[in-house]
N, C-alpha and C positions, 0 to 999 in steps of 0.2 A: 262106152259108158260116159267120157265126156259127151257125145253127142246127145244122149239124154239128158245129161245134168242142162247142158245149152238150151235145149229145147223146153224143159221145165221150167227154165228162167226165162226164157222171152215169153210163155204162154203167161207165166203168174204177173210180168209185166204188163203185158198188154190188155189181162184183167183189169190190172191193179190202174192202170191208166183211165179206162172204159169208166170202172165205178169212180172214179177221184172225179172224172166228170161232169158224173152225175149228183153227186152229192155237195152239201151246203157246210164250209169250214169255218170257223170262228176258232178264238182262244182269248183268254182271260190270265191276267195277270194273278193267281191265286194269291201269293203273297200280298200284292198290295190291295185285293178286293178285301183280304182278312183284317189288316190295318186301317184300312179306309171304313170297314162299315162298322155300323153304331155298335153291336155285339163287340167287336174286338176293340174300338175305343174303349168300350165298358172295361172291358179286361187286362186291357191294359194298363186302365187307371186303378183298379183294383190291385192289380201288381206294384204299381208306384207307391199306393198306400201304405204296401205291407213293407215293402221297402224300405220307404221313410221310417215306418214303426223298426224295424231290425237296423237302420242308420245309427238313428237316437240312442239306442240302447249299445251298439258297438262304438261311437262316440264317448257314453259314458265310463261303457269298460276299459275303453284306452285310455282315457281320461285318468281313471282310475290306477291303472299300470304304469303311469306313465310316476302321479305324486307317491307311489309304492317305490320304485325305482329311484327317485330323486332323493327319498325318506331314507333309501338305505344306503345312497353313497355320501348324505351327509352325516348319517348318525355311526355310519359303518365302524367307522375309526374309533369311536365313544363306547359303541357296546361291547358286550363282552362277550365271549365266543359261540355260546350257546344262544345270547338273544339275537346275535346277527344270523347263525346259521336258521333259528327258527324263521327271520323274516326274511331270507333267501327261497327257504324252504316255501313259507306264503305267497310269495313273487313268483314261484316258479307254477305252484298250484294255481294261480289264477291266469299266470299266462297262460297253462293249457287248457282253461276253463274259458278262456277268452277264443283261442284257436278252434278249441269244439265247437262257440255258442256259433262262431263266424261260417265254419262248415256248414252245420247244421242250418242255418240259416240263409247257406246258398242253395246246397240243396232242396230248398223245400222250397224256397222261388224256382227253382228249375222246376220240381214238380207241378207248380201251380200254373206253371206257364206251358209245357206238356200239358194237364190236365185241359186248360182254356183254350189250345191250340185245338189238341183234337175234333172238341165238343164243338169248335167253331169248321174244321175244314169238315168234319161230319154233316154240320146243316148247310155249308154253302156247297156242298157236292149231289145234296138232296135241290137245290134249289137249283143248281146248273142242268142237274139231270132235268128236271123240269119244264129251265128256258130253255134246254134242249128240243125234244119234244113237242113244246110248244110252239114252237119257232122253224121246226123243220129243219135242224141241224143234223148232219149226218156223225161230225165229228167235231168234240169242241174239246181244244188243245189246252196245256198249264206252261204261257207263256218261257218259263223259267224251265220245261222239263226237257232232259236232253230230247234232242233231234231236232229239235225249231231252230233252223238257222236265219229266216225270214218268216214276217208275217206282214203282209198290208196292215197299217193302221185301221183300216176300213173294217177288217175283220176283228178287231179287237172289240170285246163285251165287256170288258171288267166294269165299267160304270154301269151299264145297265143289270150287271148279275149283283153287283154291290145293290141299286135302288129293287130289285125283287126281295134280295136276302132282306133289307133293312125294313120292308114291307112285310115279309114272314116272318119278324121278329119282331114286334111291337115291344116300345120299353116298358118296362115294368113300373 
């Protein structure tokens, strides 16, 4: 049984060498052709914006929290037991109104950034397959993905799959 399992392994080797011969390698840095081309610039300033817009507004509310809190350990001592507990009771309602908006508010930047990620490795995987093809590549590798322990520079596309993609996507 070992002697077959041996003998299966030097035949799918000496294939596997034969075609690697034959054929045309390249690989692309996926991640930085996504960052670098104009679509995912776009999207990512899109992300920045909304950002800023959810900064602003969590600034305000801690802003907010903060002259609540100050309000009530100077008037603490002054009120009377029921109008303190009421504005404890306020403080505590807008901190977890503050904690919600800030969740809520990450998450929906993570989905937004999921969402743009997809629709972007979506088109630059339709475009590689492409320079693929077009180029006579047998196999074209995701810099980053396991098993590349080397690659020549020379074999690196990520510029020229970035300048295809940014050509298959004219800006709007």
């Amino acid at each position: 049984m070992k002697r077959v399992m041996m003998v299966v392994m030097m035949l799918a080797m000496m294939t596997g060498a034969a075609w690697a011969a034959e054929g045309k390698f390249g690989y692309i840095d996926m991640q930085r052709a996504l960052n670098s081309s104009e679509a995912g610039k776009d999207a990512k300033q899109q992300l920045q914006v909304r950002l800023k817009g959810y900064q602003d507004q969590i600034n305000a509310k801690q802003d907010e929290l903060q002259k609540l809190k100050g309000d009530l350990e100077k008037q603490g001592v002054a009120l009377s037991e029921i109008a303190r507990a009421a504005k404890e009771k306020d403080y505590q309602q807008k901190l977890k109104d503050f904690q919600r908006f800030t969740k809520d508010a990450e998450e929906d930047l993570q989905a937004r950034d999921g969402e743009f990620t997809k629709k972007l490795v979506e088109a630059m995987s339709k475009v590689v397959n492409e320079y693929g093809r077009k180029n006579g590549y047998t196999i074209i590798f995701d810099a980053r993905g396991a098993g590349m322990l080397y690659a020549d520079q020379k074999a690196d596309l990520t510029e020229e799959v970035i300048k295809a993609f940014n050509a298959s996507n004219p800006k709007k």
